[in-house]
C-alpha positions, 0 to 999 in steps of 0.5 A: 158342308162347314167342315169343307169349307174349314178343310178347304180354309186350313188346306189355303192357309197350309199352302199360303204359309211362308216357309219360316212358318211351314217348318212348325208341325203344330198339334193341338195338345188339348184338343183345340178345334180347327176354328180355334188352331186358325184363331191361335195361328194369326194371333201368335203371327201377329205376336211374333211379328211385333216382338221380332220385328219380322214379317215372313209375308213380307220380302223387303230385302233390297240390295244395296245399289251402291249409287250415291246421289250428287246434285240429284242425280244417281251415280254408282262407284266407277263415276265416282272414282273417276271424278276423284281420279280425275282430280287428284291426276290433274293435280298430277298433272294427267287427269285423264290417267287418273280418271281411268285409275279412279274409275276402275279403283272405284268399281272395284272398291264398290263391289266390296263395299256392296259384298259385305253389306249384302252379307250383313244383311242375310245374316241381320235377317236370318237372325230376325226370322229365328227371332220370329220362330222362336217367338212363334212357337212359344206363343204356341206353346203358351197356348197348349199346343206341342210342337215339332 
């Protein structure tokens, strides 16, 4: 009946695993139990989390919205080109022109701007989940268990 359970307990645990995780075979090399492979699994979790700062149960990956807040409201790049569209045309003379050329110029340059820092946050996160494998299996490692 226990072996059941654990069976069923591992069978859960296999299936709950974030992919950064499920990418391990670990063996345990010097016939570690099951109850004692369960114990080393949330411990080099835990460990791998606090030295990589990266937690693979955890999806916080928010794209940036490219709104910025004026007088407490939330207003995204078009509004803001066309308000200093709408200035700099009225300093023209025309700031109705302007503010179509600064609306359409700044969703433009909002979507760049919204591109690249989306970018940098895949590549910033990709590198904090190798950081946290690595940390992982060396915890592993550590604790004689082989590794593939």
């Amino acid at each position: 009946m226990i072996q059941k359970f654990i069976a069923l307990v591992a069978m859960c645990a296999v299936l709950a695993s974030p992919p950064v995780i499920a990418q391990l075979t670990i063996y345990p090399a010097k016939g570690q139990s099951i109850e004692q492979q369960q114990i080393d699994e949330a411990e080099c979790y835990n460990w791998a989390k606090g030295q990589s700062g990266y937690d693979p149960m955890q999806s916080t990956q928010h794209a940036a919205s490219g709104q910025q807040s004026v007088g407490g409201e939330r207003i995204g790049g078009a509004a803001r080109g066309a308000a200093g569209g709408a200035a700099i045309g009225a300093i023209a003379g025309d700031a109705g022109k302007g503010a179509a050329i600064g609306a359409v110029s700044g969703t433009m340059l909002g979507g760049v701007r919204q591109r690249q820092k989306r970018g940098s946050n895949d590549q910033a996160a990709a590198q904090q989940q190798q950081h946290f494998q690595r940390a992982y299996a060396a915890c592993f490692e550590g604790r004689g268990y082989t590794l593939k």
